[in-house]
C-alpha positions in Angstrom: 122.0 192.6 -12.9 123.1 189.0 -12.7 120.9 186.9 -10.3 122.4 183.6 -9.9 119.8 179.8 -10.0 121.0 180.0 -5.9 118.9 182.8 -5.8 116.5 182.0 -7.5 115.9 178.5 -5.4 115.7 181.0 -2.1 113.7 183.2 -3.9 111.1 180.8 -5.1 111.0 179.1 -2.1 110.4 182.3 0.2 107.4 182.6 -2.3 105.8 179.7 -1.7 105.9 180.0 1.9 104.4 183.0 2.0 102.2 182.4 -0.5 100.7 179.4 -0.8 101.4 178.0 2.6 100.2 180.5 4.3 96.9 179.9 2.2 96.6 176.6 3.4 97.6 177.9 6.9 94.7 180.1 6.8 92.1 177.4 5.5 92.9 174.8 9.1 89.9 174.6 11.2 92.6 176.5 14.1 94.5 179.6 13.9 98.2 178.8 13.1 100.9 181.8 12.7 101.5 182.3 9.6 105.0 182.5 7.9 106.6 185.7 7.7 110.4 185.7 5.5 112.3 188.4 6.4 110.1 189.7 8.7 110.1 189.6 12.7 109.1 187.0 14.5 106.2 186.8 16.7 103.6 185.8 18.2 101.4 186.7 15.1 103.3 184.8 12.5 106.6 182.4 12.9 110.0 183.5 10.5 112.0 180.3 9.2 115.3 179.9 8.1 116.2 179.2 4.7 119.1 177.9 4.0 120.9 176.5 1.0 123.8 173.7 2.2 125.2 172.1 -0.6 125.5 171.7 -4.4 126.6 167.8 -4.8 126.7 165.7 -8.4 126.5 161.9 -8.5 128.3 160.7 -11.2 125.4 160.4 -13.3 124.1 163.6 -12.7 127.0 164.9 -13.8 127.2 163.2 -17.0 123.6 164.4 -17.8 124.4 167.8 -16.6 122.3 168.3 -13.0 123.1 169.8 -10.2 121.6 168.8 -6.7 121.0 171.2 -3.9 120.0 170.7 -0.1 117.8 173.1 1.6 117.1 173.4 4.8 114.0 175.2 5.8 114.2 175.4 9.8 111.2 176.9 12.3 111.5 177.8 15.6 108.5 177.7 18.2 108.1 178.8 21.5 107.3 176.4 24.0 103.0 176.5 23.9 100.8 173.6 24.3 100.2 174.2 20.2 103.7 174.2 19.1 103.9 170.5 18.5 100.7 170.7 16.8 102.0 174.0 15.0 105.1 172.2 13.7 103.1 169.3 12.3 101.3 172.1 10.4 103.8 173.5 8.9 105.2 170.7 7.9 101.9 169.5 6.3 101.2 172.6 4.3 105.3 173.0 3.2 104.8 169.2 2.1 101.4 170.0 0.1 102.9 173.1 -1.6 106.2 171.0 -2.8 104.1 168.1 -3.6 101.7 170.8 -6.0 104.3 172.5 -7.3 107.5 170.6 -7.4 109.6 172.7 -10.1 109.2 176.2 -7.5 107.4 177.4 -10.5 109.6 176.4 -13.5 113.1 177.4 -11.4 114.0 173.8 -10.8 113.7 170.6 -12.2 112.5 168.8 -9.0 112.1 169.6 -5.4 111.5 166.9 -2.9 111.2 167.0 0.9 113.9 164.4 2.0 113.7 165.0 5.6 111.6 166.1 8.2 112.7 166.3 12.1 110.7 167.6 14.8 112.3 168.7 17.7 110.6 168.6 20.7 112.4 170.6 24.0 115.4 168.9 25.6 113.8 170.1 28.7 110.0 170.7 29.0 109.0 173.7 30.3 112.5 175.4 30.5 112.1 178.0 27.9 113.4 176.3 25.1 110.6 175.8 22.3 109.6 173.6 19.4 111.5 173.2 16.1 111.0 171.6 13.0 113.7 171.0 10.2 112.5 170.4 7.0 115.6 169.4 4.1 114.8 169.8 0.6 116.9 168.1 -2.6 116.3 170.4 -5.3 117.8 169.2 -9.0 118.5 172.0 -11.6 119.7 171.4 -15.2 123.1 172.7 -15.3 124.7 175.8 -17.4 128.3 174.1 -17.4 
């Protein structure tokens, strides 16, 4: 069975989130939900979107043979009075686990967060919840 490095990325990423982050979710001094992938959200644990964007090369990446993908890892919180203080979590413990390990365990070069945007309700109070988009450049040595 071929598995292509786009899988792999996703895979490795899925990994750490419910892996390690959820270790470090599990050490806060509060009770945050933890992540689930693939699972059902709910109020016992919170399900985020993984996404892979783009594959770009600069010119010099090309010459030395790299490829750069975006990620986007996305959460969505019901409106609580914790879910601003939830999203900040997350984003913590996704930034400690990329920071620690920042080759997804020998899948990828480098993994950086490059963006983080929290996104607070247009409307307090109307149903609409929390969200927190985090974007990830990932760099893989190229096959060809």
């Amino acid at each position: 069975m071929t598995i292509f490095i786009e899988q792999k990325i996703i895979e490795a990423v899925r990994g750490l989130l419910s892996g390690r982050v959820n270790e470090i979710l599990r050490e806060a001094q509060f009770a945050i939900p933890l992540v689930e992938v693939g699972g059902n959200e709910g109020g016992a644990a919170v399900c985020p979107l993984i996404s892979l964007a783009i594959c770009e090369r600069t010119e010099k990446e090309r010459i030395i043979r790299l490829d750069a993908y975006s990620l986007t890892i996305a959460f969505t919180l019901p409106e609580t009075p914790e879910s601003e203080l939830f999203c900040y979590a997350y984003s913590a413990a996704v930034g400690k686990v990329f920071s620690d390990d920042p080759t997804l365990g020998g899948v990828a070069d480098r993994a950086v967060i490059v963006c983080k945007k929290y996104q607070p309700p247009k409307k307090p109070h109307c149903g609409e919840g929390w969200g927190l988009v985090l974007t990830l450049r990932i760099t893989v040595e190229s096959l060809g």
